[in-house]
C-alpha positions as CSV (number, residue, x, y, z in Angstrom):
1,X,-29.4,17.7,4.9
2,X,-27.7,19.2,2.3
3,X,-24.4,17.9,3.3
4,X,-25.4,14.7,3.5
5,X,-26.9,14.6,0.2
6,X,-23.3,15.7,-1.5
7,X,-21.6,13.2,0.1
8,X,-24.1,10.4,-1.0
9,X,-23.6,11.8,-4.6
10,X,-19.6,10.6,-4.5
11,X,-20.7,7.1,-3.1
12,X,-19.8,4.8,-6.0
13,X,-22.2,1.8,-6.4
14,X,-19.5,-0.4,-7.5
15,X,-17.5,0.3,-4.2
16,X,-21.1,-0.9,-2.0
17,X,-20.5,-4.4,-2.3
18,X,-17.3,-4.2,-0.4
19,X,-18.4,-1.9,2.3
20,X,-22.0,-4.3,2.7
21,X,-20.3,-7.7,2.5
22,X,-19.7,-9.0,6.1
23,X,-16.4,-8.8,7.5
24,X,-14.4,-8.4,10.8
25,X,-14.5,-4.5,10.1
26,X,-17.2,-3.5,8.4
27,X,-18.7,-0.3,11.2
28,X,-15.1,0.6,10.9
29,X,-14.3,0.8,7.2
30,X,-17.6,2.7,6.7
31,X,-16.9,5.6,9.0
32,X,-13.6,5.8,7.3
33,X,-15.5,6.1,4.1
34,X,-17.6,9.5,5.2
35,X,-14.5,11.0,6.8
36,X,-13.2,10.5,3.3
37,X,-15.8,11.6,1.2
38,X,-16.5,14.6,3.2
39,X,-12.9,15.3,2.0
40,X,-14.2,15.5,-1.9
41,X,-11.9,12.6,-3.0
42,X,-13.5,10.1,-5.9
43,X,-14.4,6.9,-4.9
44,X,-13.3,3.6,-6.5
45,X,-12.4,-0.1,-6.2
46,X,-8.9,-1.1,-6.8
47,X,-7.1,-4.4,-5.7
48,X,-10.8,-5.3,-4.7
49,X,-10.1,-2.5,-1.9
50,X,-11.9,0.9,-1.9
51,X,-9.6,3.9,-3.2
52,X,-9.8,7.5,-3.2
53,X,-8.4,9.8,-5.8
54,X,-7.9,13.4,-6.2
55,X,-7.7,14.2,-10.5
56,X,-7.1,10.4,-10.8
57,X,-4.2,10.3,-9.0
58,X,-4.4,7.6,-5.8
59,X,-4.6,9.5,-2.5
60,X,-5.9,6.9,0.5
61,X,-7.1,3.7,0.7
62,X,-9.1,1.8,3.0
63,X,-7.8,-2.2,4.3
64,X,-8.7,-4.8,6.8
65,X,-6.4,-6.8,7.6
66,X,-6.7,-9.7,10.9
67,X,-5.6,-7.4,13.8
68,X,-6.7,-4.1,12.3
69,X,-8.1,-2.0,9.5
70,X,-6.2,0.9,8.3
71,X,-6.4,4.0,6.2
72,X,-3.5,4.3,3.5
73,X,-1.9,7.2,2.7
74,X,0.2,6.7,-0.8
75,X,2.3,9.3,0.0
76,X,2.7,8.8,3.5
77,X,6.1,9.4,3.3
78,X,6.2,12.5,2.6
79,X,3.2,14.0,5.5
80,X,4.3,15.5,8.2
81,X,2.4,13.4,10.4
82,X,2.6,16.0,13.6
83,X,0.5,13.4,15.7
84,X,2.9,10.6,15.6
85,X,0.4,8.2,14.3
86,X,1.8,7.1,10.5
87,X,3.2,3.8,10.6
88,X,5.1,2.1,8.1
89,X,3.7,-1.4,7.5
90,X,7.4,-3.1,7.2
91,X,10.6,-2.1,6.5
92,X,10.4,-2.3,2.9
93,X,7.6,0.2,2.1
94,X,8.9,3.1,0.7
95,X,6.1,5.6,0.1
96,X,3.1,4.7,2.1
97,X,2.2,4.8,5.8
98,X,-1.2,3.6,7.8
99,X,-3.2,4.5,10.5
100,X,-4.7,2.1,12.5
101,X,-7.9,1.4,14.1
102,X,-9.9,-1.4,15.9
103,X,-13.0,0.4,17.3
104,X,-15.0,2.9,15.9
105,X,-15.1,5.2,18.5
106,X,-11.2,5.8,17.9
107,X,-12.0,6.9,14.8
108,X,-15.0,9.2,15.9
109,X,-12.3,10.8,18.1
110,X,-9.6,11.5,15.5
111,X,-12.2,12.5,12.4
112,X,-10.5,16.4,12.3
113,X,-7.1,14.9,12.4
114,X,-7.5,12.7,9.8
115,X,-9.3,15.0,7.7
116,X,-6.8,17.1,7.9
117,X,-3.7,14.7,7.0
118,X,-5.7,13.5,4.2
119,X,-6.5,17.1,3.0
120,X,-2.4,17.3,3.3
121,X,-2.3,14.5,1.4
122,X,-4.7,16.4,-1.3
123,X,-1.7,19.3,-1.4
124,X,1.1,17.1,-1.9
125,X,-0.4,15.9,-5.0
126,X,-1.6,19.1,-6.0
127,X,2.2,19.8,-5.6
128,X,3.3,17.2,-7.7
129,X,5.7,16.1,-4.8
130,X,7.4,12.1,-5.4
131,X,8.8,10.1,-3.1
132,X,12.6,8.9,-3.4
133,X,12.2,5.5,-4.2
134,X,15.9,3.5,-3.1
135,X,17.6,2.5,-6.2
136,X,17.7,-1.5,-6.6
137,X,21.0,-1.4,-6.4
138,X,20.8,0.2,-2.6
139,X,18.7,-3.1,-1.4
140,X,20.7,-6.0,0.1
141,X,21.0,-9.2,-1.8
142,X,20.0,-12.0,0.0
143,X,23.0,-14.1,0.6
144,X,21.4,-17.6,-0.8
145,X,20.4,-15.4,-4.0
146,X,23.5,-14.1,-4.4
147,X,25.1,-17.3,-4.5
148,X,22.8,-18.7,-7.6
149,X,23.1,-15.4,-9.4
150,X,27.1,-16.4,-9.0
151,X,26.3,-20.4,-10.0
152,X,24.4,-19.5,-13.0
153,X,24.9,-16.9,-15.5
154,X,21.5,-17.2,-17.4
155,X,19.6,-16.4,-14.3
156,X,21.5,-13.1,-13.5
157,X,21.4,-12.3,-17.4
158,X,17.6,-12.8,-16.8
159,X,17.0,-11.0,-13.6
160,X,19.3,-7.7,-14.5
161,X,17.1,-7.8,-17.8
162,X,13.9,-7.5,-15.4
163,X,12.3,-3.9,-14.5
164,X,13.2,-2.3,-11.1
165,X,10.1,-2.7,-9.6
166,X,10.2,-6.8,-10.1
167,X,13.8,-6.8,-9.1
168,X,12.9,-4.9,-5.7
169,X,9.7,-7.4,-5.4
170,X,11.9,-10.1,-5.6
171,X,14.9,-9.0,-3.0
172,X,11.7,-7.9,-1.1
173,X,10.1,-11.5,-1.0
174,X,13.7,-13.3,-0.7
175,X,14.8,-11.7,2.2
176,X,11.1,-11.5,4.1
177,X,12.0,-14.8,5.2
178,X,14.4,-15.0,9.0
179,X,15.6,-18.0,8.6
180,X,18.1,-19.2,5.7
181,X,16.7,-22.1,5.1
182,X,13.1,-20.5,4.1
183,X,14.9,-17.8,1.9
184,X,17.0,-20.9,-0.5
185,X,13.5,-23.0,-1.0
186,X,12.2,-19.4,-2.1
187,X,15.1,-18.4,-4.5
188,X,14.4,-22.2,-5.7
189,X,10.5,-22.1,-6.3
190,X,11.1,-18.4,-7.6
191,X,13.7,-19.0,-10.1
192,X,11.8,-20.3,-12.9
193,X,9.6,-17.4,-13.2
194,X,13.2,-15.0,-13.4
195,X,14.3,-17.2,-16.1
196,X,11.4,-16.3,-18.0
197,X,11.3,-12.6,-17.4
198,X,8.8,-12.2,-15.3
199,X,7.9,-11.2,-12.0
200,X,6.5,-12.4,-8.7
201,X,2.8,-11.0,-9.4
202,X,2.9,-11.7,-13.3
């Protein structure tokens, strides 16, 4: 009884309304939520998902998305992840890694082993351990970018003067797209918003 009444104490009421509203996986993303809690994280709601800190610092989060829901690790990079079971959501994330779940009952199976790789995740924090983010200029330039950056000098004046993080959003975006066609009509639409310093979420 005890127990349960600690764990109720770290429920945060603003985080409620995304764990009552209906949704595709709603029994999941609550049992994700006691596993969490019973790992002494603090509970909050950011990017209108619910995240779990450790000192402020962002540890896991929980997300639905149409085929799954998932628990985030920020720094899931840098687990050792002995199960096999991290997955890197595409190519281009760097630092975090999920695990996947479409039934509850998988996650009632693997309760100790996620406690545990979140309670690693705890001690790489503690540790103060970074992931080694690739350097800009390590990402491939789309070819159809490239050739506007050559065309027009304002727009590479404009998108060198932009931070790293909204020049790897960019490159990111750009070449997301398979066929050649899709990535020019991006550059196109996108270019504006480079002119004027800013970046794709601004």
């Amino acid at each position: 009884m005890t127990k349960r009444n600690t764990t109720v104490n770290r429920v945060n009421p603003k985080v409620d309304v995304y764990f009552n509203k209906a949704q595709r996986w709603q029994k999941e993303s609550k049992k994700l939520r006691t596993i969490v809690l019973d790992c002494g994280l603090a509970e909050e709601l950011k990017w209108g998902q619910p995240c779990y800190t450790f000192q402020e610092k962002n540890i896991v989060l929980i997300h639905g998305f149409k085929e799954y829901c998932a628990l985030l690790f920020f720094k899931g990079a840098l687990l050792k992840d002995p199960k096999g079971i991290l997955i890197q959501q595409t190519k281009n994330v760097q630092a975090g890694r999920q695990i996947r779940f479409t039934q509850v009952r998988e996650i009632v199976a693997m309760e100790p082993v996620l406690k545990a790789y979140i309670h690693e995740a705890i001690e790489v924090e503690k540790a103060g351990l970074k992931v080694r983010h690739k350097e800009t200029s390590e990402f491939t330039v789309p070819e159809e970018f490239q050739k506007k950056l050559d065309e027009i000098p304002a727009l590479r004046t404009a998108f060198d003067a932009l931070t790293p993080g909204r020049q790897r959003a960019y490159l990111f975006y750009f070449s997301a797209a398979k066929q050649s066609k899709t990535r020019e009509s991006r550059v196109e639409k996108w270019m504006p918003q480079i002119l004027k310093g800013k970046g794709l979420n601004d």
